[in-house]
TORLOFI-979714 format. One record per residue (C-alpha): z, y, x. Coordinates in steps of 0.001 Angstrom, whole numbers, padded with zeros to 6 digits, always signed. Example, Ala and Ser with C-alpha at 12.3 -4.5 7.8 and 13.67 -1.06 7.14 Angstrom:
2
+007800-004500+012300;+007140-001060+013670;
END
This chain:
475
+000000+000000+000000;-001245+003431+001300;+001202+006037+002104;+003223+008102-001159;+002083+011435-001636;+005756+013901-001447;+005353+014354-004906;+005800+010614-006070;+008022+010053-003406;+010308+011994-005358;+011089+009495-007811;+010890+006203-005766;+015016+005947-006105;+016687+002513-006038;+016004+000715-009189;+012575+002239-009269;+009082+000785-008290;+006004+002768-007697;+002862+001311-008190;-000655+002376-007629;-003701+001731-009476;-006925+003488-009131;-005706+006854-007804;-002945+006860-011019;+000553+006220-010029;+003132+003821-012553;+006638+003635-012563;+008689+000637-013359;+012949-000155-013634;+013422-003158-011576;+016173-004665-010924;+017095-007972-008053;+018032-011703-009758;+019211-014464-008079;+016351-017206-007936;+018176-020471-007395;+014793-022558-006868;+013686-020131-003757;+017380-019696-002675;+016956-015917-002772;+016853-012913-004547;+013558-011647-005930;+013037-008685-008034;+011867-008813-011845;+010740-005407-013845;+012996-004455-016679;+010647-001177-018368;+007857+000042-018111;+008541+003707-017359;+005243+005666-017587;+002884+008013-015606;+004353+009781-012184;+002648+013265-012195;+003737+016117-010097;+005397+017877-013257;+007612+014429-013936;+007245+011010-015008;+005494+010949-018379;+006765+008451-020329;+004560+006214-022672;+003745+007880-026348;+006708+005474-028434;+008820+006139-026384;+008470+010190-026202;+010488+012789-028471;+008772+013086-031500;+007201+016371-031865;+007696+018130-035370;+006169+021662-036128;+003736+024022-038149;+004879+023459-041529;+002277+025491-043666;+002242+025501-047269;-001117+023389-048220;-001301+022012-051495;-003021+025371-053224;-005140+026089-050563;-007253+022763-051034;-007313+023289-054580;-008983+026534-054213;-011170+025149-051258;-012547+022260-053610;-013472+024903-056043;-015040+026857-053757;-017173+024362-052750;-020647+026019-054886;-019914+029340-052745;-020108+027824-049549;-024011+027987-048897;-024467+031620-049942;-021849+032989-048166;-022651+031532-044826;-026228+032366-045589;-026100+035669-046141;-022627+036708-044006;-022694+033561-040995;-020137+035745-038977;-017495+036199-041563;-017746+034024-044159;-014495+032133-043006;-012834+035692-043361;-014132+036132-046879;-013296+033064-048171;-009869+033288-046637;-009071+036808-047864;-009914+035838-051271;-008283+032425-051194;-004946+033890-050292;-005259+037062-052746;-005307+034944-055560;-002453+033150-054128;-000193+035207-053374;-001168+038735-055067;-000152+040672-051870;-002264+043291-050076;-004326+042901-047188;-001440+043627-044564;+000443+040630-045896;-002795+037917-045549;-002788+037561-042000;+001249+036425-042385;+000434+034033-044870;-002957+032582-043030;-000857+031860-040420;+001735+029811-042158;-000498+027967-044690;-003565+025505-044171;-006073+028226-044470;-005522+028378-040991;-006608+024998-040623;-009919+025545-042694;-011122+028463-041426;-010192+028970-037891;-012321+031584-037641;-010687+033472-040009;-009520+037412-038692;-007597+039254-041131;-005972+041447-038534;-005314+045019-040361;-008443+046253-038176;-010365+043023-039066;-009799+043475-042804;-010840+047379-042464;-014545+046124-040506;-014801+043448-043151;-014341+045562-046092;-016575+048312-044457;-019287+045934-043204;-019074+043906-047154;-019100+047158-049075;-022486+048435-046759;-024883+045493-047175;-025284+046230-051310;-028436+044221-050776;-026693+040602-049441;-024216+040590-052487;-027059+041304-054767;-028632+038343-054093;-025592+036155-053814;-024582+037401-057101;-028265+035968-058131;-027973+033009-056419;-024423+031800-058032;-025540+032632-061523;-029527+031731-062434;-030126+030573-065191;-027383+031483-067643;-026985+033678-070269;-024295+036325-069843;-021782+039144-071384;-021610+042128-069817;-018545+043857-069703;-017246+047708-068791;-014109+045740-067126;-011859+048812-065931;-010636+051968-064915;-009425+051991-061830;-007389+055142-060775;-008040+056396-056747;-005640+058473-054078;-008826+058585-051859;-010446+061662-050828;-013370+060078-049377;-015270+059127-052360;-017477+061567-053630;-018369+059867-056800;-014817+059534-058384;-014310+061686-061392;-011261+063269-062871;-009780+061364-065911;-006503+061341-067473;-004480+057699-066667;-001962+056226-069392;+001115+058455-068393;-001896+061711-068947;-001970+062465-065571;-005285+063956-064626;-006602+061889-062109;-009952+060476-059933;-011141+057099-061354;-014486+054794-061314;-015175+051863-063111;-016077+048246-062533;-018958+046269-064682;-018779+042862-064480;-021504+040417-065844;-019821+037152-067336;-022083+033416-067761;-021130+032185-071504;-022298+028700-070401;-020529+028331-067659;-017351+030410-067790;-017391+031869-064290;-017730+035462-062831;-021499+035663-062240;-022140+039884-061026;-019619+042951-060011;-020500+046681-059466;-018361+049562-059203;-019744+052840-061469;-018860+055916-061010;-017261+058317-063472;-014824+058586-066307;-016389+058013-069459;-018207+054569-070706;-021793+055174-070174;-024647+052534-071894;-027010+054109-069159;-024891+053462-066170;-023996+050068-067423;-027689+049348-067680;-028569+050688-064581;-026361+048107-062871;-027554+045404-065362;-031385+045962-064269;-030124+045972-060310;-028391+042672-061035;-031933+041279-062083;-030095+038560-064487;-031002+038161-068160;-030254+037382-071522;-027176+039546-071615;-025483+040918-074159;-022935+043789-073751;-019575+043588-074830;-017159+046771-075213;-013863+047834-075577;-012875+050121-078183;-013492+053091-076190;-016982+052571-075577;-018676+052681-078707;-020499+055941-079346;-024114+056630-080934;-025541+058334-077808;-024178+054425-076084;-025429+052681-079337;-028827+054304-079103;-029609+053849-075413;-028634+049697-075747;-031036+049696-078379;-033488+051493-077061;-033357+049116-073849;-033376+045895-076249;-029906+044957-075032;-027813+043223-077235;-024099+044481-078149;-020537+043484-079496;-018607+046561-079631;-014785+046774-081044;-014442+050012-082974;-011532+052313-082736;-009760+052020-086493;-009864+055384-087804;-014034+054704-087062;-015114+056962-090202;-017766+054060-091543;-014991+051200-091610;-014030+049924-094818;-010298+048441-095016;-009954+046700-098435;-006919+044678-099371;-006253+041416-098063;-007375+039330-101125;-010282+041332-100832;-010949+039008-097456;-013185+035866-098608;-014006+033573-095396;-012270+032272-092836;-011975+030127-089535;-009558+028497-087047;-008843+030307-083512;-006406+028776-081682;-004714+027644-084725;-004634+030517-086449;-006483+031442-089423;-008877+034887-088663;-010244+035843-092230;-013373+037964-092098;-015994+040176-094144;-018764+042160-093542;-021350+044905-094557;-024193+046797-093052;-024384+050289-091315;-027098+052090-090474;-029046+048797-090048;-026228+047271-088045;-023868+044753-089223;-020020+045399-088985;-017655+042334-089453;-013661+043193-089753;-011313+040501-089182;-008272+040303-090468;-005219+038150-088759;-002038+037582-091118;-000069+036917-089020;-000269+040390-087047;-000503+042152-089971;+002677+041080-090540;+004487+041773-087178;+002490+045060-087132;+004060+046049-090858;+007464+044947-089550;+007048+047542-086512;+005604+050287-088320;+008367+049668-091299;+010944+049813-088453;+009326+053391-086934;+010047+054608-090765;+013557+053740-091185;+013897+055375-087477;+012425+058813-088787;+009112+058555-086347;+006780+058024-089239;+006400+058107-093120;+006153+056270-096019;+002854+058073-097052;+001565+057284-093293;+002298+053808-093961;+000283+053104-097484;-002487+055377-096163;-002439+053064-092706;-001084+049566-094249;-004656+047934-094792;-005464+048503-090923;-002654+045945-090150;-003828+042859-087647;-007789+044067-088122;-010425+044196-085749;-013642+045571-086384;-016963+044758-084231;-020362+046398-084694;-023414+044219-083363;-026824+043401-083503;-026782+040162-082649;-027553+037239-084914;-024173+035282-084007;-022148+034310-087075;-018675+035606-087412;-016449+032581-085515;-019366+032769-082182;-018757+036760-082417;-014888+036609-082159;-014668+034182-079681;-017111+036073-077506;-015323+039203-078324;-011999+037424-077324;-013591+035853-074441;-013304+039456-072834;-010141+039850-073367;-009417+036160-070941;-011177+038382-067909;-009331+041421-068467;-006091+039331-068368;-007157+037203-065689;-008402+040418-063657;-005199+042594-063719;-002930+040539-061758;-005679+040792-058694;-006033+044963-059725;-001935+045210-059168;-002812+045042-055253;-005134+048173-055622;-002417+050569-054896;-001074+048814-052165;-004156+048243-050580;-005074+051835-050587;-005342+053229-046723;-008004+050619-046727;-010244+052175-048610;-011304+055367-047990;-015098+054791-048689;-017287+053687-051470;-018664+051141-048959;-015025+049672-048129;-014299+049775-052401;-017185+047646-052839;-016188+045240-050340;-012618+045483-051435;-013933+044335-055038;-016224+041922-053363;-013324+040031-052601;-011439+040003-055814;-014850+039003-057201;-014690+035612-055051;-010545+035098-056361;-011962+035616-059864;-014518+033019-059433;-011940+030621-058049;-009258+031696-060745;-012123+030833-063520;-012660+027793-061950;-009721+026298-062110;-008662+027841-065753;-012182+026048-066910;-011020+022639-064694;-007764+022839-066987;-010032+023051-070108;-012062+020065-069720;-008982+018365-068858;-007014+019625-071622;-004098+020668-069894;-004059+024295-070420;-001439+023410-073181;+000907+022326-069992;-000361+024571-067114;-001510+028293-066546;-003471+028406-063359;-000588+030192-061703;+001613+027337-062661;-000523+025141-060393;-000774+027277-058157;+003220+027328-057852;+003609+023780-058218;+000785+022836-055556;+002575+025454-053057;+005172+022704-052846;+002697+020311-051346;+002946+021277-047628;+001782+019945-044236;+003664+019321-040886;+002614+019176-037241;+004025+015825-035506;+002708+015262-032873;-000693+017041-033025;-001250+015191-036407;-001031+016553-039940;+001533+014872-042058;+001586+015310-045843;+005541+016343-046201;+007439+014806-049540;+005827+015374-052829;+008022+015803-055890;+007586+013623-058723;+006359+016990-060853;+003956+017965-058373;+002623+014626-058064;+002610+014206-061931;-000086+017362-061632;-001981+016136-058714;-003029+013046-060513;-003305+014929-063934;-005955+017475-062493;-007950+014207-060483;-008833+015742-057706;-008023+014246-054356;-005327+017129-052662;-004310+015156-050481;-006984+012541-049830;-008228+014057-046097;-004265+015368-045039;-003281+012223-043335;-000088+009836-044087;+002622+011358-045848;+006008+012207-044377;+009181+009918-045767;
END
């Protein structure tokens, strides 16, 4: 045997054997036993000790200290992921560089509801991390992203028309969003709900009926609900067969008149002191249907050419009587206010042109009010988010992103549909329940940690394999 390098010397103490073998030294625990048949003592090797480097001997891998670490929450994030999975193509098509980021940003926004300065702490200590390494959501990455996103109109254009071909779709004046910027020069003045005159836009967003997903988003600027600047952005998105459906504060003639005159279809919810509404008693109401398990009676009658159908819900009415009744005996309003107001009670009045029949225009009517809802949690992170956006370009962006959580919130709500669950589970129920399913480092492998029986009772419910590619699960 060849001379021992200092280095292995080291650890050639009694009790210890060095070996070599192909440039790689081994080190054994020997020990001397008496061997009566050669009538001497020879040595036998007790362990097997491991690899002599010059840092130490490295023991062999059973037999080192088991490494545990990186516990990141992991059960929502491969929810959304699996949704995601029809948004994949067109965003690496059109944004190669940063798609990871998008996708990320977006992922965790829904999750968590935070602004932008609080992603990067929550990338880091979930399993995004794992699925998009590439991911930067540094507070000067997010400001590039949102800048670079909100300046190439042209590549969300066509991944808008890429996601949604095909389908017919509602069109919807979403929002008013209120702005501290002073960088926008397209922001009017309006006043918000506490009358506080302030700078605002808007956001359209174009809704597929088929498939229940988010299909096209544009900010507009101004206060008031325009039919020609909602039409403008409906001819940029280049989708069709869409039919416009608005709030109560966007019917007008001037809006009525320009939809018509473009041959776009319309739902609009009128205010109820609208002059041309008739509100008879309720047995004057003849039909009826089921929403939700709740009978909506209904009756209609032409104006102008147009046909205006007023719903009536009893049980509203009701609660709505109760709380005006309770204003009177509080002095804030009259008797005579009351009989002269008592017949608007749990009404809702649409004007359209379309040839739906009364159930298909409610539900499309109410359908709106789902995206609203599902919307405002996501709009909540506006003010927080505000230093980074100081451009029209980084707004854009900014809504780009909600835009991809909306599509991912709708898919999942619609996933909950089909499996009838939404009786058990909002989306942000699984969302909380699937946090619980979380991932830990041992030794360089992922480990699914311990799944409650609740959790697991959803994971099999929803059919859709969480876990499948996380490796063996912890004890």
């Amino acid at each position: 045997m060849s001379e021992l390098p200092e280095w292995v010397k080291r650890h050639k103490k009694p009790g210890i054997a060095i070996e070599e073998r192909n440039g790689r030294y081994y080190a054994t625990r020997v020990k001397s036993v008496w061997d009566p048949n050669k009538g001497r003592a020879r040595k036998i090797t007790v362990e097997y000790l491991g690899v002599v480097t010059p840092e130490g001997i490295i023991p062999p891998k059973h037999k080192r200290p088991v490494k545990v670490g990186g516990i990141r929450e992991a059960g929502h994030v491969l929810l959304l992921n699996h949704f995601a999975k029809p948004l994949l193509k067109p965003l690496q098509q059109y944004w190669p560089d940063t798609w990871q980021s998008i996708l990320a940003a977006a992922v965790l926004k829904l999750i968590y509801l935070e602004p932008f300065k609080r992603l990067s702490f929550h990338y880091e200590t979930s399993y995004a991390s794992q699925l998009w390494p590439d991911a930067a959501l540094s507070k000067n990455s997010i400001t590039q992203l949102l800048e670079k996103l909100g300046s190439d109109w042209g590549a969300q254009r066509c991944f808008f028309e890429d996601i949604s071909q095909g389908n017919t779709h509602i069109a919807i004046d979403l929002t008013q969003i209120f702005s501290a910027s002073y960088n926008i020069s397209w922001l009017e003045k309006g006043y918000n709900a506490e009358d506080i005159f302030y700078d605002q836009f808007q956001i359209l967003l174009l809704w597929s009926i088929e498939t229940h997903l988010p299909a096209f988003l544009k900010i507009l600027p101004g206060t008031a609900s325009s039919a020609r600047n909602l039409l403008h952005a409906v001819y940029e998105s280049n989708l069709r067969n869409v039919t416009v459906v608005g709030d109560k504060g966007f019917f007008s003639d001037e809006n009525v008149r320009e939809l018509e005159e473009a041959g776009v279809h319309y739902i609009l919810a009128l205010k109820r002191d609208t002059q041309f509404i008739e509100y008879p008693s309720a047995t004057q109401y003849k039909n009826y249907f089921l929403y939700r398990d709740r009978a909506q009676w209904w009756r209609e009658r032409m104006w102008k050419g147009r046909r205006v159908v007023v719903y009536l819900d009893k049980v509203m009415a009701g609660e709505e009587e109760t709380m005006f009744l309770k204003r009177v005996e509080e002095g804030r309003s009259t008797m005579k206010e009351y009989r002269k107001h008592r017949n608007w009670f749990g009404t809702l009045a649409l004007l359209t042109d379309t040839g739906m029949d009364a159930k298909e225009l409610y539900e499309m009517y109410k359908t709106r009010r789902e995206i609203e809802y599902a919307f405002d949690g996501l709009k909540n992170t506006l003010e927080c988010d505000k230093t980074w956006i100081q451009s029209r370009e980084s707004l854009q962006g900014y809504f780009f992103i909600h835009f991809i959580s909306l599509y991912l919130y709708s898919q999942v709500l619609e996933h909950l549909r089909r499996k009838d669950l939404l009786q058990r589970y909002s989306v942000r129920d699984v969302l909380c329940f699937l946090s619980k399913v979380y991932t830990v480092d041992v030794n360089g492998k992922q480990v699914v940690g311990e799944i409650t029986n609740s959790t697991r009772e959803l994971i099999d419910a929803l059919e859709i394999p969480i876990t499948k590619n996380l490796g063996s699960q912890g004890a």
